[in-house]
gemmi code that builds the backbone of each chain (N, CA, C; Angstrom):
import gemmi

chains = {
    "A": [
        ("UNK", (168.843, 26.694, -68.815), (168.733, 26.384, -70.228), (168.059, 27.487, -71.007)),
        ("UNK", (168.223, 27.043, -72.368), (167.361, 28.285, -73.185), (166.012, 27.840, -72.882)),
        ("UNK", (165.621, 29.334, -72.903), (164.078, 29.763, -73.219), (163.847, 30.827, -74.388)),
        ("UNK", (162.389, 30.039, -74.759), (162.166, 30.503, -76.352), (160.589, 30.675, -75.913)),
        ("UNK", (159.743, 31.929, -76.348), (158.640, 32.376, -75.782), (157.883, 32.884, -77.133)),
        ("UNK", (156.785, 32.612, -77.830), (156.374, 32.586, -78.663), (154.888, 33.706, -78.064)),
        ("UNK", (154.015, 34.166, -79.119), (152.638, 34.182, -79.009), (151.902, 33.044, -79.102)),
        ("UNK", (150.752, 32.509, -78.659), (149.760, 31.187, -79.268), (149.044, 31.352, -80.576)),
        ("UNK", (148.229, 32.917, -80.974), (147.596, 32.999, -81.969), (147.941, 34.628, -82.885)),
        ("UNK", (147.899, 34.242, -83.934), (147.810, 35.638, -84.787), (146.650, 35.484, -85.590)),
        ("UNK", (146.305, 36.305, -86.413), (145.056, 36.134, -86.948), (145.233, 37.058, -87.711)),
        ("UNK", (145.088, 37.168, -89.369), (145.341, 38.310, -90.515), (144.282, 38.210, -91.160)),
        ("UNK", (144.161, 39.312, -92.269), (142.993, 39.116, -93.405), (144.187, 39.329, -94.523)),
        ("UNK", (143.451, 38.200, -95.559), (144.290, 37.824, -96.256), (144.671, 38.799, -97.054)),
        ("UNK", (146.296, 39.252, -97.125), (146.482, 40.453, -98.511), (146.868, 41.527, -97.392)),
        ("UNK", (147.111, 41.366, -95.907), (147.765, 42.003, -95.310), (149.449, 41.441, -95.149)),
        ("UNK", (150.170, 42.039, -93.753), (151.303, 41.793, -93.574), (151.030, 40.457, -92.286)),
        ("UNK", (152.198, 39.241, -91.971), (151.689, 39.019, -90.550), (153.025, 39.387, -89.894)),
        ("UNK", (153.088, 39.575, -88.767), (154.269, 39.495, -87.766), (154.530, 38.598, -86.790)),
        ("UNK", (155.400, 38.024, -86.681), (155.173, 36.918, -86.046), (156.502, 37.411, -85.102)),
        ("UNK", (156.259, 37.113, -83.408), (157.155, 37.323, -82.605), (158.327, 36.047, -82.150)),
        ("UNK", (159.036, 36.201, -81.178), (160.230, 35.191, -80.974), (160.590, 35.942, -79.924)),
        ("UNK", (160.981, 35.587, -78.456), (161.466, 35.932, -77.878), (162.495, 34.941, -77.145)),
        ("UNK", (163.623, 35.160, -76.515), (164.506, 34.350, -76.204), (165.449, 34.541, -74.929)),
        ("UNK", (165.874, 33.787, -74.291), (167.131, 34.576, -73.065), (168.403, 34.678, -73.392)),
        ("UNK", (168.858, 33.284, -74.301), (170.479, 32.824, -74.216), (170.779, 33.782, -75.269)),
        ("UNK", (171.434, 34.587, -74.977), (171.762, 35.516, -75.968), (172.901, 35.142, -76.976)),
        ("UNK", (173.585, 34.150, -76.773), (174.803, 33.498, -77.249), (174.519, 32.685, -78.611)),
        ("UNK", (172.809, 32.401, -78.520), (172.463, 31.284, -79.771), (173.271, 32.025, -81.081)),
        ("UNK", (173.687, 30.860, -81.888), (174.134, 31.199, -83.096), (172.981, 31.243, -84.161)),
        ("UNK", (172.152, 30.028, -84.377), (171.401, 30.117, -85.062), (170.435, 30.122, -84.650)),
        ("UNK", (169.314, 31.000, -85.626), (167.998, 31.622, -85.372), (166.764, 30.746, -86.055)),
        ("UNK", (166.276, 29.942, -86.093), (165.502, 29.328, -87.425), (164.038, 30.136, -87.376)),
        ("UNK", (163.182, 30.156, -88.484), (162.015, 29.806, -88.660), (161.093, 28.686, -89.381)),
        ("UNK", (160.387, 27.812, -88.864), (159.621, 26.984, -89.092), (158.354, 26.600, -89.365)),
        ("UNK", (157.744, 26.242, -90.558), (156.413, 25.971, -90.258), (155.452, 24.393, -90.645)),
        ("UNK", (154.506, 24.521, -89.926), (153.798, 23.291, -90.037), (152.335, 23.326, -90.156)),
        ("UNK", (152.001, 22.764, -91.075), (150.777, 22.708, -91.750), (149.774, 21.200, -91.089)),
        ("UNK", (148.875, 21.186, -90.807), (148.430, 20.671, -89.962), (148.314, 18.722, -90.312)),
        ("UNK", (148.513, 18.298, -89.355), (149.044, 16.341, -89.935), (150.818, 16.489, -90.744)),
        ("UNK", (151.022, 17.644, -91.051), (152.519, 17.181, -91.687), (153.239, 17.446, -90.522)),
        ("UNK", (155.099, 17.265, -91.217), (155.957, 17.325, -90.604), (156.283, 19.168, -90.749)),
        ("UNK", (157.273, 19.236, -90.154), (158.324, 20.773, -89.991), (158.604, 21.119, -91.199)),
        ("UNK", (158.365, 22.472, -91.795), (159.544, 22.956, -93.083), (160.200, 23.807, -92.799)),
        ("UNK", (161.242, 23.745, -93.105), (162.253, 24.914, -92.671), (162.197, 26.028, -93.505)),
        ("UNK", (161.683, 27.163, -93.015), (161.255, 28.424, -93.420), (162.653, 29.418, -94.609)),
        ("UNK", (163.135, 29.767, -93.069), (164.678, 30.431, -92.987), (165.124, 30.496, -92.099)),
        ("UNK", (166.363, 31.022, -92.140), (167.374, 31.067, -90.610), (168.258, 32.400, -90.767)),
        ("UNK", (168.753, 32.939, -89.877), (169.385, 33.902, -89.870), (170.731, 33.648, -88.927)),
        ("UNK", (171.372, 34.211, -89.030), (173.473, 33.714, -88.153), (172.255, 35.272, -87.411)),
        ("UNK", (173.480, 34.799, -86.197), (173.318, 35.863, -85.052), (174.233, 37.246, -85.459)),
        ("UNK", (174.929, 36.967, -86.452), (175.558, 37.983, -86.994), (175.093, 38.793, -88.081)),
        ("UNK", (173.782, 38.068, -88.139), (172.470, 39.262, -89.034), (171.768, 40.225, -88.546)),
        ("UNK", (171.343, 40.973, -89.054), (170.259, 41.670, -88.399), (168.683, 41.615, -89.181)),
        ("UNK", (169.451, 41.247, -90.596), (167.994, 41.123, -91.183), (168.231, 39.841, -92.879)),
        ("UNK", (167.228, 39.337, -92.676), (167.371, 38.099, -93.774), (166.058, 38.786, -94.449)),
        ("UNK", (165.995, 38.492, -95.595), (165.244, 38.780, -96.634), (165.326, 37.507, -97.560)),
        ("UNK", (163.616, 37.130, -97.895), (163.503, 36.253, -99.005), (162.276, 36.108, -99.293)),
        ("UNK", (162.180, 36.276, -100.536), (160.797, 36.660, -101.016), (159.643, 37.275, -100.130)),
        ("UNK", (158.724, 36.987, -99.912), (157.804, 37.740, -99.131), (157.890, 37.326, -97.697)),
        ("UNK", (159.579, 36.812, -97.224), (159.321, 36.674, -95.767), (160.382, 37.812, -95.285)),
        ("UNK", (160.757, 38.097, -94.304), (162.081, 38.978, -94.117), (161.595, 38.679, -92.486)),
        ("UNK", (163.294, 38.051, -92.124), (163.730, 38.128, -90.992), (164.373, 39.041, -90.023)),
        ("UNK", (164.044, 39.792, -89.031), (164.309, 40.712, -88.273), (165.180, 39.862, -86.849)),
        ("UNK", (166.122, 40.336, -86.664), (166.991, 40.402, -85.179), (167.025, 41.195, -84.704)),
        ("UNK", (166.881, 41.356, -83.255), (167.599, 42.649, -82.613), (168.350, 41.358, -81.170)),
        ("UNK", (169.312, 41.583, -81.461), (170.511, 41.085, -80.232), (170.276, 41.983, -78.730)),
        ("UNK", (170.074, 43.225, -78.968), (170.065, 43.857, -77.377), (168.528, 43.283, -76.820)),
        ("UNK", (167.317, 43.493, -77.347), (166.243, 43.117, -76.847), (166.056, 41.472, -76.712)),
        ("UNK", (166.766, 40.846, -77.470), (166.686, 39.247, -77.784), (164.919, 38.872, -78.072)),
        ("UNK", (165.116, 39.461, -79.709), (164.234, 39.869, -80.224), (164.220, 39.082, -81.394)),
        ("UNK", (163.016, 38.211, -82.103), (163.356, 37.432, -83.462), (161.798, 37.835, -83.982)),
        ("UNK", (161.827, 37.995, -84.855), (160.413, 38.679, -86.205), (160.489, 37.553, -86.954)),
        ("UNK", (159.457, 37.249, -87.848), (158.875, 36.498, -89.106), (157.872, 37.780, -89.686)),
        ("UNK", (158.196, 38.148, -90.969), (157.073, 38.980, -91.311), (156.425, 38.207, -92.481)),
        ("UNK", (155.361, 38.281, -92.943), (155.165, 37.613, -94.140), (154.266, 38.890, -95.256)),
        ("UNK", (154.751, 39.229, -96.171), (154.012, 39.934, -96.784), (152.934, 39.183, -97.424)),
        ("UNK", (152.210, 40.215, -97.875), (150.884, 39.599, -98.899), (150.406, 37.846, -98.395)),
        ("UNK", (150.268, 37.933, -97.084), (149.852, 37.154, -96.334), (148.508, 36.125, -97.574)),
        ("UNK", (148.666, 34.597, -97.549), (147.560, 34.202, -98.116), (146.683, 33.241, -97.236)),
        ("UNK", (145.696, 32.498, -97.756), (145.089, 31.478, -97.058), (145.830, 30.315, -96.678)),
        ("UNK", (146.700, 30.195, -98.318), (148.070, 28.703, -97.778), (148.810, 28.738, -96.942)),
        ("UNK", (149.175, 30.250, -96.337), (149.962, 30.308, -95.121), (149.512, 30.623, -93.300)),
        ("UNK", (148.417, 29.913, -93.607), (147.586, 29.356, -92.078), (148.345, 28.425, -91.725)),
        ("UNK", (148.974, 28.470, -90.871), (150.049, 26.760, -90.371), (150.335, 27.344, -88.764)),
        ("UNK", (151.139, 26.640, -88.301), (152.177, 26.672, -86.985), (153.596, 27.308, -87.409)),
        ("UNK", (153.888, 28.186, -86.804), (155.289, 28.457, -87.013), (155.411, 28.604, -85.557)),
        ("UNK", (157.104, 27.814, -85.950), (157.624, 27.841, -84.402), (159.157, 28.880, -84.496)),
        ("UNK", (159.437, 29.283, -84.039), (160.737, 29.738, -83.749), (161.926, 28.508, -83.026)),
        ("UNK", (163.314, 28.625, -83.455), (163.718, 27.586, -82.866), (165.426, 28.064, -82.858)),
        ("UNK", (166.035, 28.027, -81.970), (167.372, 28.770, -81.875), (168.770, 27.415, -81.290)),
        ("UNK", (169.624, 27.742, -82.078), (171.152, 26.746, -81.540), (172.134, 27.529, -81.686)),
        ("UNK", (173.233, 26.421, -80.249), (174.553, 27.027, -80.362), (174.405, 27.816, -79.134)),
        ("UNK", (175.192, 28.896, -78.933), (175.440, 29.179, -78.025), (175.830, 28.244, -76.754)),
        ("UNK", (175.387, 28.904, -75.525), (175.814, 27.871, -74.297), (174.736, 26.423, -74.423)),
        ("UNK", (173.881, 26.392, -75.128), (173.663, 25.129, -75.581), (173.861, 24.540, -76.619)),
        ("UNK", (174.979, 24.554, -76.926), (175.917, 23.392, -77.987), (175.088, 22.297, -78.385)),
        ("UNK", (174.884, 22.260, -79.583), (174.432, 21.085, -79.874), (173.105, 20.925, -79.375)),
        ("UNK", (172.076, 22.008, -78.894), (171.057, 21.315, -78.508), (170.189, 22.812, -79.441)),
        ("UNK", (168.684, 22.137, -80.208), (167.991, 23.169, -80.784), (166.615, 22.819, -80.137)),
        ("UNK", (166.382, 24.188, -79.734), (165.520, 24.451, -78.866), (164.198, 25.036, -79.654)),
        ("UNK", (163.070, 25.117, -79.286), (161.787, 25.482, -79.957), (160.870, 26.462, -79.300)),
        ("UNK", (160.505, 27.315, -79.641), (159.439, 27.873, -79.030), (157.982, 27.071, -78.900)),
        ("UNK", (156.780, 28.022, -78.457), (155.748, 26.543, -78.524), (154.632, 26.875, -79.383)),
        ("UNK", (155.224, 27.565, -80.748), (154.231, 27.572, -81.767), (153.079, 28.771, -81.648)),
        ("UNK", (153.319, 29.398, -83.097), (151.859, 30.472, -82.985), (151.257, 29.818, -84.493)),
        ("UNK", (150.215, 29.759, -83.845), (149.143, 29.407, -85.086), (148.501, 30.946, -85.508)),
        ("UNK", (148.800, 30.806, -87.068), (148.059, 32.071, -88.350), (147.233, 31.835, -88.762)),
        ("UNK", (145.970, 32.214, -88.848), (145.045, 31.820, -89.109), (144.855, 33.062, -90.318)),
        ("UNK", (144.977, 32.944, -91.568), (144.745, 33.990, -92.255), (143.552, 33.829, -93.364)),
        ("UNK", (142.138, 34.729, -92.698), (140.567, 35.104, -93.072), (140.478, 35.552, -94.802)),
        ("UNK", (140.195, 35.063, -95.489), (139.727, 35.652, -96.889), (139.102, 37.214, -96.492)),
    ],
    "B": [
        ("UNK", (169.117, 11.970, -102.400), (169.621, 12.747, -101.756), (168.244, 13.046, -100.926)),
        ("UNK", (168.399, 11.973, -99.761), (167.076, 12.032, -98.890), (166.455, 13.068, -97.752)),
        ("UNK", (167.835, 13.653, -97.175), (167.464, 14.566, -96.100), (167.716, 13.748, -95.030)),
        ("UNK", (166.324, 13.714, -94.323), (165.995, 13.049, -92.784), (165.020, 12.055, -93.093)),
        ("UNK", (165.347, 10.478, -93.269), (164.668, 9.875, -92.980), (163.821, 8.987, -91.833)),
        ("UNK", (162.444, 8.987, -91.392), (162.184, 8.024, -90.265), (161.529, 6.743, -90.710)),
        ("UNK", (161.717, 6.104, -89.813), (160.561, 4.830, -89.973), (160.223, 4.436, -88.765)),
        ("UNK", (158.806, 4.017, -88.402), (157.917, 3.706, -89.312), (156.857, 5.456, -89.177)),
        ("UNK", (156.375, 5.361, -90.228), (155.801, 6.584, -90.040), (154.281, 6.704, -89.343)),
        ("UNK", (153.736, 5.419, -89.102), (152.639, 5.091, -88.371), (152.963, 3.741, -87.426)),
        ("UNK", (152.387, 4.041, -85.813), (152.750, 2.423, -85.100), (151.471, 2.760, -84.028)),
        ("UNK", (150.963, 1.474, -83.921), (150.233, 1.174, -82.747), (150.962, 0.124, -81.719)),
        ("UNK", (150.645, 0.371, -80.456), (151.444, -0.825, -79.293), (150.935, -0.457, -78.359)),
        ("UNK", (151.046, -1.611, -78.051), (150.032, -2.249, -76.485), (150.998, -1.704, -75.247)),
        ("UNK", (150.533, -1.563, -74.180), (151.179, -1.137, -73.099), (152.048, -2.030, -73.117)),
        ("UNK", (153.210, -1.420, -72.592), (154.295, -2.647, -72.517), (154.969, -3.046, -72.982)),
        ("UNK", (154.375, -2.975, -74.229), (155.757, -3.333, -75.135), (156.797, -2.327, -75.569)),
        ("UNK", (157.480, -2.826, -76.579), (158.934, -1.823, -77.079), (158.761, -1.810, -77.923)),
        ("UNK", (159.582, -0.797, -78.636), (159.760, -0.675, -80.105), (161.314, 0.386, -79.911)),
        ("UNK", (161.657, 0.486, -81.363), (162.502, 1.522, -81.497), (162.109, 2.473, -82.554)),
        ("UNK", (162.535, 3.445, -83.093), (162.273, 4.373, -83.999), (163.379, 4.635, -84.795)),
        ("UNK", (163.439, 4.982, -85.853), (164.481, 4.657, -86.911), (165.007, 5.922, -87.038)),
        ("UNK", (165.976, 6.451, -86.895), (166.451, 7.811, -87.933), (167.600, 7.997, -88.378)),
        ("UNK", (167.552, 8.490, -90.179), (168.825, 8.270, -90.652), (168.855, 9.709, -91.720)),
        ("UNK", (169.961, 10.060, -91.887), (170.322, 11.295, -92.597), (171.368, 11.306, -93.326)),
        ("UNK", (171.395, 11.757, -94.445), (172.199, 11.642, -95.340), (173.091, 12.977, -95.937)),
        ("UNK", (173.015, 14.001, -94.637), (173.295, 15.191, -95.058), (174.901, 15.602, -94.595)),
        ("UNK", (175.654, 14.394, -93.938), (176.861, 14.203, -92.823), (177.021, 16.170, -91.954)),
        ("UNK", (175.211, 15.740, -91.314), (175.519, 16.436, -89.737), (175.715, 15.881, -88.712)),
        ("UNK", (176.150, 16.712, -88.061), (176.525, 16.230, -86.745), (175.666, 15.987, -86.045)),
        ("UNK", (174.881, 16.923, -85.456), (173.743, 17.090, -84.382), (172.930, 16.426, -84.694)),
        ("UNK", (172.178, 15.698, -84.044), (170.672, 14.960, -84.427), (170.067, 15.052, -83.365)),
        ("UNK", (168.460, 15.056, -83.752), (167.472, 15.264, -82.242), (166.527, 14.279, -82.764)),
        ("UNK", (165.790, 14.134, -81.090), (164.507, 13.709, -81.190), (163.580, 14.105, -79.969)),
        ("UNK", (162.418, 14.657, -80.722), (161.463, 15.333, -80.358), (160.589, 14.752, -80.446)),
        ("UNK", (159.331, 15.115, -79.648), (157.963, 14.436, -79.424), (156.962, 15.996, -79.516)),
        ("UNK", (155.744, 15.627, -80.155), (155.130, 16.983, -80.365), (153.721, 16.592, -79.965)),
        ("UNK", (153.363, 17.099, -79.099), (151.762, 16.760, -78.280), (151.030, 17.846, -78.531)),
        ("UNK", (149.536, 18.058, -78.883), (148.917, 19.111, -78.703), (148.676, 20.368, -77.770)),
        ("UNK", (149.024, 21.678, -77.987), (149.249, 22.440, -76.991), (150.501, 22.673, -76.908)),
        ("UNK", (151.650, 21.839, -76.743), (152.924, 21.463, -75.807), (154.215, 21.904, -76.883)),
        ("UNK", (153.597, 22.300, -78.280), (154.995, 22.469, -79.205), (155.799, 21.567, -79.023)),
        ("UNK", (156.900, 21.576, -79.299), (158.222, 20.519, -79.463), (158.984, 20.167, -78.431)),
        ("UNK", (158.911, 19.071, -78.013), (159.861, 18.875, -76.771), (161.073, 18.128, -76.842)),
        ("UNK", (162.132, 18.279, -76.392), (163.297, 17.387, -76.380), (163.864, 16.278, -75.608)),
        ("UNK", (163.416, 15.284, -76.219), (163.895, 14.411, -75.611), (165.324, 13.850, -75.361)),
        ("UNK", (166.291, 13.788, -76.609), (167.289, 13.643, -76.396), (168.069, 14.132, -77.870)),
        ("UNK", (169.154, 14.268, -77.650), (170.196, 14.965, -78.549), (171.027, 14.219, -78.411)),
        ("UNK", (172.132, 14.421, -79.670), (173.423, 13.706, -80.152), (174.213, 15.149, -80.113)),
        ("UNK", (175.367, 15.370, -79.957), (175.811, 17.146, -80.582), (176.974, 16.946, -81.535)),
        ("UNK", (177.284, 15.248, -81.426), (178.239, 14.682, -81.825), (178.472, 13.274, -82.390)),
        ("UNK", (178.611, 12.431, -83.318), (179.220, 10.942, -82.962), (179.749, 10.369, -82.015)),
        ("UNK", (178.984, 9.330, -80.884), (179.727, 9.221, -79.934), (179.040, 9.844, -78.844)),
        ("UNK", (178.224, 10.806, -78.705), (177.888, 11.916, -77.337), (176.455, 11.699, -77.684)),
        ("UNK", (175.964, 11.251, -76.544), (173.988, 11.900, -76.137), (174.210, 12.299, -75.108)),
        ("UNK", (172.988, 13.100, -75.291), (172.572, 13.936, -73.554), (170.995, 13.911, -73.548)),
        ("UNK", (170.591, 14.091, -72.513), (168.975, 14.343, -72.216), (168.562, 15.577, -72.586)),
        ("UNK", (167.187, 15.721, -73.413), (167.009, 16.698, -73.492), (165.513, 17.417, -72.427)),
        ("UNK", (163.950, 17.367, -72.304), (163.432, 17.996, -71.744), (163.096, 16.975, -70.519)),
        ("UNK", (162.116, 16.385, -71.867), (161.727, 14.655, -71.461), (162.172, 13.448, -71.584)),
        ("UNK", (163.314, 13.149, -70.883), (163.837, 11.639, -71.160), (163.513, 10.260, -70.622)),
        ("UNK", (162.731, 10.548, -69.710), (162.342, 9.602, -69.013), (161.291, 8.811, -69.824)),
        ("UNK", (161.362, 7.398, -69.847), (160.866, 6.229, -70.463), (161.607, 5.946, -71.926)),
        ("UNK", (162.823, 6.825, -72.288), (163.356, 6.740, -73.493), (164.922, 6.532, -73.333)),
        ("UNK", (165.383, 5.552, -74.338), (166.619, 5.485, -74.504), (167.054, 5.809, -75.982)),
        ("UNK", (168.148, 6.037, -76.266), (168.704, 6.693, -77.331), (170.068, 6.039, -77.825)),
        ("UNK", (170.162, 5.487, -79.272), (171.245, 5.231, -79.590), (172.014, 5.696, -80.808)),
        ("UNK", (173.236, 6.611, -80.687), (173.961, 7.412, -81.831), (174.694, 6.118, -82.456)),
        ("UNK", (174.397, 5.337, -83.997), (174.965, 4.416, -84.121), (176.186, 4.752, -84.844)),
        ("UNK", (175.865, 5.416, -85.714), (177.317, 6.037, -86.475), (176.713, 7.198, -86.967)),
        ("UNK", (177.312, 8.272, -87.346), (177.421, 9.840, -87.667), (175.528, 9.988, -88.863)),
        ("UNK", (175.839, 8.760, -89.044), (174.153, 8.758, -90.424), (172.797, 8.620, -89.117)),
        ("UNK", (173.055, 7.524, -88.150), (171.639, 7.238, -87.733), (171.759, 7.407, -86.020)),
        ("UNK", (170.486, 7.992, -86.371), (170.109, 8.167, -84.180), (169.103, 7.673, -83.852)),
        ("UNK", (169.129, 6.150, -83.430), (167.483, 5.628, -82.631), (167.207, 5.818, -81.441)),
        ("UNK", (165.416, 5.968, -81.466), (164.839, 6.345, -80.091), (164.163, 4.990, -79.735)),
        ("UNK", (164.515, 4.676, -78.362), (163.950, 3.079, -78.457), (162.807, 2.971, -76.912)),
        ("UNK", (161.944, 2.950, -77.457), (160.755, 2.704, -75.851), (161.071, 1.615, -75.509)),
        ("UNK", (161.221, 1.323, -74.064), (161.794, 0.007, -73.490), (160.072, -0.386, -73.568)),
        ("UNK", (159.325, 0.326, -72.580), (157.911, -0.291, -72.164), (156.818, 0.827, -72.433)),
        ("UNK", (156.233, 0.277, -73.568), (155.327, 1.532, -74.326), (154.216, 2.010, -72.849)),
        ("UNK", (153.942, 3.553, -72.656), (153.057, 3.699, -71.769), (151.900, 4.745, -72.573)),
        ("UNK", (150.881, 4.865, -72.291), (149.839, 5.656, -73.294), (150.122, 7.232, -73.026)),
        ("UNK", (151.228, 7.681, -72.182), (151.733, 9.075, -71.618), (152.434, 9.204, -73.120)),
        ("UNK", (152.953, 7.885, -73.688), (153.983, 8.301, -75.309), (153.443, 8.015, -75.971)),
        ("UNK", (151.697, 7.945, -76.227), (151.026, 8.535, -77.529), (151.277, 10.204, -77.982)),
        ("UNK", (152.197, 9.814, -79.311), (152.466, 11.908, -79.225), (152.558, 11.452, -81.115)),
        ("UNK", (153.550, 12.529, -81.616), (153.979, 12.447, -82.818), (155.743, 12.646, -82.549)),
        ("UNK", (156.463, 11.957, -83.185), (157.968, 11.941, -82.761), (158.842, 12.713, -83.906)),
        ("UNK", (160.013, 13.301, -83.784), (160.533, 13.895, -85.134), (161.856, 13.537, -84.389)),
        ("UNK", (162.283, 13.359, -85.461), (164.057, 13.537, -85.705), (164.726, 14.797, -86.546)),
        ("UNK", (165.582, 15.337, -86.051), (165.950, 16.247, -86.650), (168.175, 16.002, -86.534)),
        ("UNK", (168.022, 16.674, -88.036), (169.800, 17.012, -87.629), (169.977, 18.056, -88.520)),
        ("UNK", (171.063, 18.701, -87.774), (171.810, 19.994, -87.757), (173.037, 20.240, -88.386)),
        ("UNK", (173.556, 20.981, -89.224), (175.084, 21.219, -89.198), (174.607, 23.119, -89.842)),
        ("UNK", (174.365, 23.307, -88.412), (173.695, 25.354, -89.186), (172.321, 25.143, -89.529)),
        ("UNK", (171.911, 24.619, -90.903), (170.823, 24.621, -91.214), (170.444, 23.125, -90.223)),
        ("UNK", (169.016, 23.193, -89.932), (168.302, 22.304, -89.159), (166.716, 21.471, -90.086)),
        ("UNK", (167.471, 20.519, -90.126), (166.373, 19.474, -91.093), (165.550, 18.523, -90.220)),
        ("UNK", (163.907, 18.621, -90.533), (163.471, 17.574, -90.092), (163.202, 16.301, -90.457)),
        ("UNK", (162.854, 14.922, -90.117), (162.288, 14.018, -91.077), (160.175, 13.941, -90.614)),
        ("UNK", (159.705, 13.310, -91.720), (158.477, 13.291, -91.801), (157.660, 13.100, -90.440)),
        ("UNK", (158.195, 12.448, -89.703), (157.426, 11.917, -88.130), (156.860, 11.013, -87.943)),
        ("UNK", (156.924, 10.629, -86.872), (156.040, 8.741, -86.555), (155.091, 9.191, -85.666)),
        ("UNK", (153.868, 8.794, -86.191), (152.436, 8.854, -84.865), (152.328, 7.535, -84.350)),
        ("UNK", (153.295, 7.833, -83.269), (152.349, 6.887, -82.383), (151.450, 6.859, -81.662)),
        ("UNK", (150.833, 5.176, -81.213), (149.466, 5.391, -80.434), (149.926, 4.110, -79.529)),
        ("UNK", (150.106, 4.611, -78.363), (150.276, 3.210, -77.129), (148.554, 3.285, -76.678)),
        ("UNK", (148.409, 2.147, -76.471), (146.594, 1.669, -76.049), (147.101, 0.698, -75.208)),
    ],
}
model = gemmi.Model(1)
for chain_id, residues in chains.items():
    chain = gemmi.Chain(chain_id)
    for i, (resn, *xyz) in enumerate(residues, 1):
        res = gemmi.Residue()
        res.name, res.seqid = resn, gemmi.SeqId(i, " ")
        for name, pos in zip(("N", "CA", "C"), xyz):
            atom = gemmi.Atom()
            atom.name, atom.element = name, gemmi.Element(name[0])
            atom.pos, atom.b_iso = gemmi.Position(*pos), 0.0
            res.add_atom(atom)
        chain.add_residue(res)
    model.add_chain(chain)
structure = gemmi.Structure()
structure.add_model(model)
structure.setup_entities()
């Protein structure tokens, strides 16, 4: 089955960049998501990228692919305090049809 | 134009007993999940729909049954609540973009 391999912690000062990693095996996934969760809520869906991207852009987030390394980025510019949460990475399609898979969350902790 | 709805969004239950969990979507996707999210453990899969008509198991299925009723709703139903399924539960469905609904905390005691 897929595997989806995350970091546990990042840690920024606020008014920097963050990077957030994704790593994966099934190279076949179609879709790429990013997710985040703020602590007692539910999931928001960040963005997503087709496997036929290499890079998504939207406002101060921009999504990075690389297909040969099976490689997925979250960058966040101008990083703030509101964006301390869980983000998970989470990928579908491919040889798992119908099934969306999750990484196991990096918590941002971003310092004034 | 609701998204992913669950119910109930809070439950307590005694060992043993049952319940089911509600999920309904109004977005006509296909795929629907349900996940359980424990501290530490990120998102786990319990079971998937990929279709109307089709479930499969997903990480953790054991103590859970699953019913795809028509293309809108997918229930997760505990036959015999055990305190191993105190977690937080999500439903999710898919067609490309992937939507969640709010989540149910449960607490088996």
């Amino acid at each position: 089955g897929e595997d989806v391999e995350q970091s546990l912690f990042l840690s920024v000062r606020e008014g920097d960049s963050s990077v957030i990693n994704c790593t994966y095996t099934d190279s076949s996934s179609t879709y790429l998501y990013w997710y985040k969760q703020e602590p007692g809520a539910g999931l928001q869906l960040l963005t997503y990228i087709f496997s036929n991207m290499d890079m998504k852009q939207d406002q101060r987030l921009t999504v990075l692919l690389n297909k040969k390394d099976k490689h997925l980025s979250l960058r966040i510019a101008d990083t703030q305090t509101g964006d301390s949460a869980i983000y998970f990475c989470a990928l579908a399609g491919g040889t798992s049809y119908g099934k969306l898979t999750f990484g196991q969350g990096t918590i941002l902790t971003v310092h004034p | 134009n609701a998204g992913v709805t669950q119910t109930p969004k809070f439950q307590v239950l005694k060992t043993g007993q049952s319940m089911t969990l509600q999920c309904a979507q109004d977005m006509n996707h296909n795929s629907m999940y349900w996940y359980r999210q424990d501290p530490g453990m990120g998102l786990r899969l319990i079971y998937y729909s990929a279709s109307e008509g089709t479930t499969d198991k997903g990480e953790v299925p054991n103590g859970y049954n699953v019913s795809r009723l028509n293309k809108r709703e997918f229930s997760l139903r505990l036959e015999s609540a055990a305190p191993s399924q105190t977690s937080v539960y999500f439903c999710a469905s898919t067609l490309g973009e992937a939507f969640f609904g709010q989540g149910t905390r449960l607490t088996v005691v």
